[in-house]
N, C-alpha and C positions, 0 to 999 in steps of 0.2 A: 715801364712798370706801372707806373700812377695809369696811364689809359688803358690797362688791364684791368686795373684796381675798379675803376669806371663801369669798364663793357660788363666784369661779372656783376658788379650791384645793380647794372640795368637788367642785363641775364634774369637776376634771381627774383627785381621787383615785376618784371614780365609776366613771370610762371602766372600761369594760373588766368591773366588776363582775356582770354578769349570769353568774349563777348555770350554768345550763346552755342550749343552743345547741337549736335546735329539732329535730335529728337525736336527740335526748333525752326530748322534750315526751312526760311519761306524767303520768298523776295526783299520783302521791307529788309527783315535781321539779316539777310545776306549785305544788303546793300550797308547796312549800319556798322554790318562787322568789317565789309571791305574799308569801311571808311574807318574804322580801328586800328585795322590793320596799314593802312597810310600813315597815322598818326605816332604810330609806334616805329615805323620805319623812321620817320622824319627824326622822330628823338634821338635813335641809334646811331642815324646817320651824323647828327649834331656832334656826339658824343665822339663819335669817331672822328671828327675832320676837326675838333678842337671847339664848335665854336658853343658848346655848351658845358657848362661846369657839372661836377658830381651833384652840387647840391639843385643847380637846376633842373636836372635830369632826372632828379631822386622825384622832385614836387610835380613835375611835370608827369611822369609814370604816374603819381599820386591820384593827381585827377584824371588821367584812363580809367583808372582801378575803379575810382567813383561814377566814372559811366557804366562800367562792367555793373559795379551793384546793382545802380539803377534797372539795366537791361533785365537782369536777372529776377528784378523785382518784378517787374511790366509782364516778363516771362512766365511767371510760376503759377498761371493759368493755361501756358500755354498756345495764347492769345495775344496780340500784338495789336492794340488798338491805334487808332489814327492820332489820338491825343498822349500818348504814350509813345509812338514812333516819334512824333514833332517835340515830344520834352528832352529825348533822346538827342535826338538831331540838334536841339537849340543848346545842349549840352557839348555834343562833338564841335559845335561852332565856336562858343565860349574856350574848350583847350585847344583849336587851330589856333585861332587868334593867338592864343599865350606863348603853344610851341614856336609859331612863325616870327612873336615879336623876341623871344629869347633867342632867337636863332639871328634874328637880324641886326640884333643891338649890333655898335661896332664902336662899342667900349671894350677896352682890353679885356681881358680880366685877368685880377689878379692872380698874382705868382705868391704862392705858399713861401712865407718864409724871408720874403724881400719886401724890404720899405721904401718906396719912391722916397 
């Protein structure tokens, strides 16, 4: 029940997350959104094999959402500059890094409700 409770809160922090809208689809934002699209699997996948928490998951979605803005931003010319693709990109680096190190800690985590 609790890992349902999980997948719909990632489900619903998801929605909406895509990157850029096909009136956009060029090489750079394809590549940026496949690379979205990685980032968001990996969370899902965490979520599902145990080894990320609700609240980890919640903050982690957090900052996709924050790149999504960003892109959206860069976007709304239309245009996809070189310096705008790299603030992007150094942003998708910054939440690998955090997905990969939440995914690898191999600290328990705690159990709702029980006190070592």
């Amino acid at each position: 029940m609790k890992k349902l409770q999980i997948l719909t809160l990632v489900m619903t922090l998801l929605a909406g997350t895509t990157l850029v809208n096909s009136a956009f689809a060029g090489k750079k934002t394809e590549e940026l959104q496949g690379r979205q699209d990685l980032q968001v699997d990996k969370i899902q996948e965490g979520v599902d094999n145990g080894d990320l928490t609700k609240h980890e998951a919640k903050k982690l979605i957090q900052g996709q959402k924050k790149i999504n803005e960003t892109a959206q931003h860069a976007l709304s010319d239309d245009k996809l500059s070189r310096r705008e693709f790299h603030k992007i990109e150094k942003l998708q680096n910054k939440e690998g890094s955090a997905i990969e190190k939440k995914i690898d800690n191999d600290e328990p985590q705690p159990t709702r409700g029980i006190n070592p």
